[in-house]
VMD Tcl script that builds the backbone (N, CA, C; Angstrom):
set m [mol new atoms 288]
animate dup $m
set s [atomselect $m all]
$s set {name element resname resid chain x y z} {
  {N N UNK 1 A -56.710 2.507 51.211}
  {CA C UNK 1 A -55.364 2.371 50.760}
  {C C UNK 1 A -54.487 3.372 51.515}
  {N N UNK 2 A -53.163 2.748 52.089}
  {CA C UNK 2 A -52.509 3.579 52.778}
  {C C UNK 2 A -52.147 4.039 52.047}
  {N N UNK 3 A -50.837 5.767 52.284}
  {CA C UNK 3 A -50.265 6.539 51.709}
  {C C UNK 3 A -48.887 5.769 51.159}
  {N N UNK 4 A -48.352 4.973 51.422}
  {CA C UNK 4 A -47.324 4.278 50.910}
  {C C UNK 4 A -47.835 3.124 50.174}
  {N N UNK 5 A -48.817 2.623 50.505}
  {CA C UNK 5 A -49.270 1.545 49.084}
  {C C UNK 5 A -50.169 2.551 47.921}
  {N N UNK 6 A -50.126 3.802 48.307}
  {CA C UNK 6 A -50.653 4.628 46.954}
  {C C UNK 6 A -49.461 5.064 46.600}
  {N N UNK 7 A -48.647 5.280 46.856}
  {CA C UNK 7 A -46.972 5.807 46.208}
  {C C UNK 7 A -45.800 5.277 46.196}
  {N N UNK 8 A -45.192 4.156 46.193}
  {CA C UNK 8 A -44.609 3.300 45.982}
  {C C UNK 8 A -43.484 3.437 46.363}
  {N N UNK 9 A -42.899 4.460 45.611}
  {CA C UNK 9 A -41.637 5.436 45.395}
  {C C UNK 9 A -41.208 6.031 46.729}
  {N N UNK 10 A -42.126 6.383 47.078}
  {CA C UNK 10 A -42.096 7.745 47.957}
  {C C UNK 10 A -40.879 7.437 49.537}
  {N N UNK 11 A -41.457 6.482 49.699}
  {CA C UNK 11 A -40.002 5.925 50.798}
  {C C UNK 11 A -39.014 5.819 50.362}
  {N N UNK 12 A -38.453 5.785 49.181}
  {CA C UNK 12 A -37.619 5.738 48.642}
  {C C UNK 12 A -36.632 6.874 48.801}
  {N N UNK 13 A -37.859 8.367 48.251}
  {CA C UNK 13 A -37.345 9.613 48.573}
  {C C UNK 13 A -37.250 10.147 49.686}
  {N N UNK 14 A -38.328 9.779 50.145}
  {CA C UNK 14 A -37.494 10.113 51.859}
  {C C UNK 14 A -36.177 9.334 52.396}
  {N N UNK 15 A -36.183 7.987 52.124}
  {CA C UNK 15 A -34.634 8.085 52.779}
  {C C UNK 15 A -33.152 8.463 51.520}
  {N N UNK 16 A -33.753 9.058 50.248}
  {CA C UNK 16 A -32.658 9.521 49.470}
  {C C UNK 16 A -32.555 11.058 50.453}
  {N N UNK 17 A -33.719 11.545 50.488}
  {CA C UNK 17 A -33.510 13.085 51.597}
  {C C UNK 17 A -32.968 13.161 52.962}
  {N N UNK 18 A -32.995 11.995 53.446}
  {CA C UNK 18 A -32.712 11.481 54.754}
  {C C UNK 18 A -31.078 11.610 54.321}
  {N N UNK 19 A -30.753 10.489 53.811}
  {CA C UNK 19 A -29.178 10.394 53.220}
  {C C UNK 19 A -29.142 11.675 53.021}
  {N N UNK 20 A -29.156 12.362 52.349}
  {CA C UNK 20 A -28.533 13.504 51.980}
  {C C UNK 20 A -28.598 14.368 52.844}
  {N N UNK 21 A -29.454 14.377 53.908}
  {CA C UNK 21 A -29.268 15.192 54.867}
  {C C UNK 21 A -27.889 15.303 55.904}
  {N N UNK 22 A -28.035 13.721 56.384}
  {CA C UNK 22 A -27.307 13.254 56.923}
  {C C UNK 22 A -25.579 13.659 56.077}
  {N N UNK 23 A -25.473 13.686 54.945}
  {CA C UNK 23 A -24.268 13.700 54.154}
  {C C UNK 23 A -24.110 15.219 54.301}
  {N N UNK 24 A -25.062 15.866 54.377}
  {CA C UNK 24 A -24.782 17.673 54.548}
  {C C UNK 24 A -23.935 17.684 55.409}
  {N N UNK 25 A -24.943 16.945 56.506}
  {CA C UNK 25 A -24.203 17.351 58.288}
  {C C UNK 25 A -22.683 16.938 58.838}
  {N N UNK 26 A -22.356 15.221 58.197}
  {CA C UNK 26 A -20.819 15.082 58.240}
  {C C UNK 26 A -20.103 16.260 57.129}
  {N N UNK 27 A -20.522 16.331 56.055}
  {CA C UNK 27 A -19.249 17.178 55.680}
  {C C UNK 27 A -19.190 18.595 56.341}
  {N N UNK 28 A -20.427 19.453 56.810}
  {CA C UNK 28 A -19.970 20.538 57.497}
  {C C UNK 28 A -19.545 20.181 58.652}
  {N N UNK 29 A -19.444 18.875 59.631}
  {CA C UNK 29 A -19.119 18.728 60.580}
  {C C UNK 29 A -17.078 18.309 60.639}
  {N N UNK 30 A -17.422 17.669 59.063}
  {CA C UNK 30 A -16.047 17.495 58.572}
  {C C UNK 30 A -15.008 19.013 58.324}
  {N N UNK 31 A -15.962 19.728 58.024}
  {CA C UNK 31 A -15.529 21.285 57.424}
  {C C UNK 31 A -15.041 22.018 59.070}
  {N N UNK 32 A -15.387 21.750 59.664}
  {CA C UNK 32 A -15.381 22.197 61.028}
  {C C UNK 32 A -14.131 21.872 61.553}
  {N N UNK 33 A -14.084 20.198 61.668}
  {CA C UNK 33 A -13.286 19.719 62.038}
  {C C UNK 33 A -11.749 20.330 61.407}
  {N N UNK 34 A -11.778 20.003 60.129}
  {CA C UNK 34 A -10.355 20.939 59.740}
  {C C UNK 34 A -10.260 22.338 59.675}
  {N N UNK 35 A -11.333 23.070 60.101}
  {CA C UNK 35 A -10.746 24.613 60.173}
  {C C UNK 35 A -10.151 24.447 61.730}
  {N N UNK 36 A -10.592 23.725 62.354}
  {CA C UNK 36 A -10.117 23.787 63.925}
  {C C UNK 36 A -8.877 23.258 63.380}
  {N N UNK 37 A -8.209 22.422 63.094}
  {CA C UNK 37 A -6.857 21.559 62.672}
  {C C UNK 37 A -6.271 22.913 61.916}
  {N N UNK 38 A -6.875 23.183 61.165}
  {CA C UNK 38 A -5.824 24.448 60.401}
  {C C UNK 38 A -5.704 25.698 61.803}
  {N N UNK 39 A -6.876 25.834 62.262}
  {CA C UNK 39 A -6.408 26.976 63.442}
  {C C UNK 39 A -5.448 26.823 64.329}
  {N N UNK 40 A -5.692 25.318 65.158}
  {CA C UNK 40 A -4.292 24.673 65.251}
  {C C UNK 40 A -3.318 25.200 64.801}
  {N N UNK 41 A -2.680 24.288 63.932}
  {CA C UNK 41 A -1.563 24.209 63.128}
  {C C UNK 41 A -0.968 25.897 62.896}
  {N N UNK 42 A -1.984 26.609 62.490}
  {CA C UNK 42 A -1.709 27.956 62.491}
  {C C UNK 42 A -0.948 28.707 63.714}
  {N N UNK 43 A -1.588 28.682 65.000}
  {CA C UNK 43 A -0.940 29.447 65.848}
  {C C UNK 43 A -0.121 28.947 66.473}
  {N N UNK 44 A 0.247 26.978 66.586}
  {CA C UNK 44 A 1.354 26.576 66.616}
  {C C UNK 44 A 2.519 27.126 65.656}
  {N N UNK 45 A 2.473 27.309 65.260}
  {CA C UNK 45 A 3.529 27.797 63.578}
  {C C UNK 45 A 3.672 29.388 64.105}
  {N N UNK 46 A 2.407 29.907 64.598}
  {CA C UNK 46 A 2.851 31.477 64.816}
  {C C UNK 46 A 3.684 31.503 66.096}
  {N N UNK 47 A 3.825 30.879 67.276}
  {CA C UNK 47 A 3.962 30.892 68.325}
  {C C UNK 47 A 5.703 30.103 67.577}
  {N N UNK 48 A 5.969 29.527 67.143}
  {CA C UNK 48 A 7.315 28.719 67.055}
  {C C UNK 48 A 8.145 29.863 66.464}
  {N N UNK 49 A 7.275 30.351 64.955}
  {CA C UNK 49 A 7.445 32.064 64.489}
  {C C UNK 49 A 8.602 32.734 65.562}
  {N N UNK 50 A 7.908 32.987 66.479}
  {CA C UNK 50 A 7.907 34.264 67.493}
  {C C UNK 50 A 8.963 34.031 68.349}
  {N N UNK 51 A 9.045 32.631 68.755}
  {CA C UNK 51 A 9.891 32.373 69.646}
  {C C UNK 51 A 11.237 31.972 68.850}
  {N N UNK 52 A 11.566 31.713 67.310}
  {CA C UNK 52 A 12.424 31.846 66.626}
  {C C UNK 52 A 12.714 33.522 66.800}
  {N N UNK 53 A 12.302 34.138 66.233}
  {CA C UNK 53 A 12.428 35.418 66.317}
  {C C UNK 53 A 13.121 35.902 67.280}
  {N N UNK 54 A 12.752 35.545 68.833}
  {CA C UNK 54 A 13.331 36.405 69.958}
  {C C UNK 54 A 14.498 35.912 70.075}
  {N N UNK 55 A 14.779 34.041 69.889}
  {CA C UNK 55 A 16.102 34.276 69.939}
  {C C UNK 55 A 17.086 34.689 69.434}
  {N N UNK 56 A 16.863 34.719 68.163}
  {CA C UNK 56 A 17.101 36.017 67.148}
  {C C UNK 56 A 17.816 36.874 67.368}
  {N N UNK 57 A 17.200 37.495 67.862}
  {CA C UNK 57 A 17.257 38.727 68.690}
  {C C UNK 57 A 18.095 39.318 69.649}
  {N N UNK 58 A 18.068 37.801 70.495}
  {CA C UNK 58 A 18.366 37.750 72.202}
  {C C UNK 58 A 19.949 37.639 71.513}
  {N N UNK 59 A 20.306 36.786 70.619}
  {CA C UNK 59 A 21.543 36.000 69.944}
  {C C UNK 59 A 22.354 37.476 69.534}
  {N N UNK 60 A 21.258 38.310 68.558}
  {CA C UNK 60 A 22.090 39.638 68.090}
  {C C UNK 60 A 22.157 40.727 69.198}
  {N N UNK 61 A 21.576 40.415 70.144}
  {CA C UNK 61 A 21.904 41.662 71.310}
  {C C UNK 61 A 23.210 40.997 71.496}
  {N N UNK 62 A 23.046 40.117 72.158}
  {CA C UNK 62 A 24.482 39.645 72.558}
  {C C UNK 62 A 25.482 39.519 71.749}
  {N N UNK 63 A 25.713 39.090 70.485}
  {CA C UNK 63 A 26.910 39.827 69.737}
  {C C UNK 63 A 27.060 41.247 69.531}
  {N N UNK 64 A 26.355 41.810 69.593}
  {CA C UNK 64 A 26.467 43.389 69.615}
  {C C UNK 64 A 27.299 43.988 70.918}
  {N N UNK 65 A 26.424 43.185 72.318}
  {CA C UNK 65 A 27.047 43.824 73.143}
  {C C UNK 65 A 28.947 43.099 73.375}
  {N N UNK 66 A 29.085 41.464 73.048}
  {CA C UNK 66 A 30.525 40.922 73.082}
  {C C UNK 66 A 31.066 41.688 71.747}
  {N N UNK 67 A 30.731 42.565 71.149}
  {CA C UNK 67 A 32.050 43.539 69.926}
  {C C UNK 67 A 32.124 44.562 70.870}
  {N N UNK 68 A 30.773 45.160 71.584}
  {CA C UNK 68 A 30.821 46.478 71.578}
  {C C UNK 68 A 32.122 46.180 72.669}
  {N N UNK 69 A 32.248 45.558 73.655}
  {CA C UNK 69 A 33.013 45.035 74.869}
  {C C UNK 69 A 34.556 45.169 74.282}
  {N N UNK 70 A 34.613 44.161 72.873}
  {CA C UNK 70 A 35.797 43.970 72.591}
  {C C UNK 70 A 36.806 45.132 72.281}
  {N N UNK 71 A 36.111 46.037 71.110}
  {CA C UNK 71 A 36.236 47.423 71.100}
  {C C UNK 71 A 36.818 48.207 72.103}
  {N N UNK 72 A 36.270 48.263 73.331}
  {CA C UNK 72 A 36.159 49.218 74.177}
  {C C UNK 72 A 37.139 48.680 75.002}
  {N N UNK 73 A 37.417 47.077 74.873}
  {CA C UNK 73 A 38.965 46.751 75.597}
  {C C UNK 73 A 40.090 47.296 74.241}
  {N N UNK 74 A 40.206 46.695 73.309}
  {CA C UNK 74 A 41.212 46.683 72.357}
  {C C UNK 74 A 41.100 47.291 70.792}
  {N N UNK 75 A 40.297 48.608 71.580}
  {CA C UNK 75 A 40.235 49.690 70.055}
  {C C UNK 75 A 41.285 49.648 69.062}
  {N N UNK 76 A 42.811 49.610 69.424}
  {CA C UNK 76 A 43.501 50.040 67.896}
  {C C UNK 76 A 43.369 48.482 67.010}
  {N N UNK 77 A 43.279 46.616 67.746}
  {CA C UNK 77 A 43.040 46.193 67.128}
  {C C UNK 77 A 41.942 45.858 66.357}
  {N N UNK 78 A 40.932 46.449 67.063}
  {CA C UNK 78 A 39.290 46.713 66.269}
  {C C UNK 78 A 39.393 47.378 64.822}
  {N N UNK 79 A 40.536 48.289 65.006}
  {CA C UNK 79 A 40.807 49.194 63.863}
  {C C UNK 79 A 41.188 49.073 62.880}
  {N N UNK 80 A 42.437 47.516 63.250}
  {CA C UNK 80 A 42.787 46.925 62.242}
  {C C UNK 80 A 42.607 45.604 61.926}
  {N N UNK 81 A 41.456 45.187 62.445}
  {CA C UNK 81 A 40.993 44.122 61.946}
  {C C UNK 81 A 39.751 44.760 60.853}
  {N N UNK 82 A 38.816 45.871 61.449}
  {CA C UNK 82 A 38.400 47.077 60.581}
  {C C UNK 82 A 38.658 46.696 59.035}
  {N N UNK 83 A 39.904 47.583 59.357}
  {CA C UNK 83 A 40.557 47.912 57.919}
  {C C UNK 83 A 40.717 46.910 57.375}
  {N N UNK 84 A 41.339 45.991 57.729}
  {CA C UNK 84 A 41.486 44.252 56.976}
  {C C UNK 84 A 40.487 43.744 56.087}
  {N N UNK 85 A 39.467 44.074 56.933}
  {CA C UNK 85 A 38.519 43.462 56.781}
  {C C UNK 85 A 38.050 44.169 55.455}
  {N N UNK 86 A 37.897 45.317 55.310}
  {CA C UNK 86 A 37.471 46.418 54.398}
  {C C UNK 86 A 38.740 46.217 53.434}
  {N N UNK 87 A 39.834 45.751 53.389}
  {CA C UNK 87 A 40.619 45.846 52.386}
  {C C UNK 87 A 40.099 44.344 51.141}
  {N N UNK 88 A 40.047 43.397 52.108}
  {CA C UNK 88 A 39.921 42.280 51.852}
  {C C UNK 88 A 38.527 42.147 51.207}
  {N N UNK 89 A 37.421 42.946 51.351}
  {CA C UNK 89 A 36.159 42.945 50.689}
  {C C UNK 89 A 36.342 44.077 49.464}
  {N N UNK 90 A 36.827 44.997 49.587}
  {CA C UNK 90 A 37.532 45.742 48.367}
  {C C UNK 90 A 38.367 44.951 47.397}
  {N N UNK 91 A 39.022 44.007 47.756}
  {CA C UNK 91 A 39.867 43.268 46.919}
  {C C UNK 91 A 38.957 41.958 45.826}
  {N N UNK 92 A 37.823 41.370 46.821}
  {CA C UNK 92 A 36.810 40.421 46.058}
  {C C UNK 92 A 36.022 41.009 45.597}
  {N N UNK 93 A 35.555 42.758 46.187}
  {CA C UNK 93 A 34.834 43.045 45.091}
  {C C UNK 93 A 35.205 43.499 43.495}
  {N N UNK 94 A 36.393 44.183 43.385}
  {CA C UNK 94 A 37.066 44.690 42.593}
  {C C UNK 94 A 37.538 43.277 41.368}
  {N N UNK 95 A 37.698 42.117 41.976}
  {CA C UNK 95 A 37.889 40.623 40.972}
  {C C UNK 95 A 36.329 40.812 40.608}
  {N N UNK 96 A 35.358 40.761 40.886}
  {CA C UNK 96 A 33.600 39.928 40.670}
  {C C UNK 96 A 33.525 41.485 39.595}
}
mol reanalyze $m
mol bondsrecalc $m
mol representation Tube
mol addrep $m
């Protein structure tokens, strides 16, 4: 008597172990697959980050340096646009 006509079952469990093996390997292969997609997605997002940032940056240098310019042509009206300006935020804060 062979080993499978003495156990009936037993092929059975081997390909339930088989399957399940096989089901291990796609989902860690699945698990894989989206940490790479999230790593992706991640340093795309950091890199867009960054390059938001500099222009940022690049945007506030350059208004800094077109006041500092303006100033340095037309100080007394810097002074009183200044003050205006400071009267006029004294005035909405003093209503709130």
């Amino acid at each position: 008597m062979s080993r499978s006509e003495s156990n009936p079952g037993g092929g059975a469990g081997a390909n339930v172990r088989e399957t399940a093996q096989q089901v291990k390997e796609n989902i860690r292969d699945m698990g894989g697959q989206v940490r790479d997609a999230a790593t992706e997605q991640y340093t795309n997002l950091r890199n867009q980050a960054t390059e938001y940032f500099q222009e940022g940056r690049e945007r506030a240098q350059e208004w800094e340096q077109s006041i500092e310019t303006y100033v340095q042509e037309k100080p007394i009206q810097s002074i009183l646009i200044a003050a205006g300006v400071g009267m006029l935020l004294g005035i909405l804060w003093k209503r709130s």
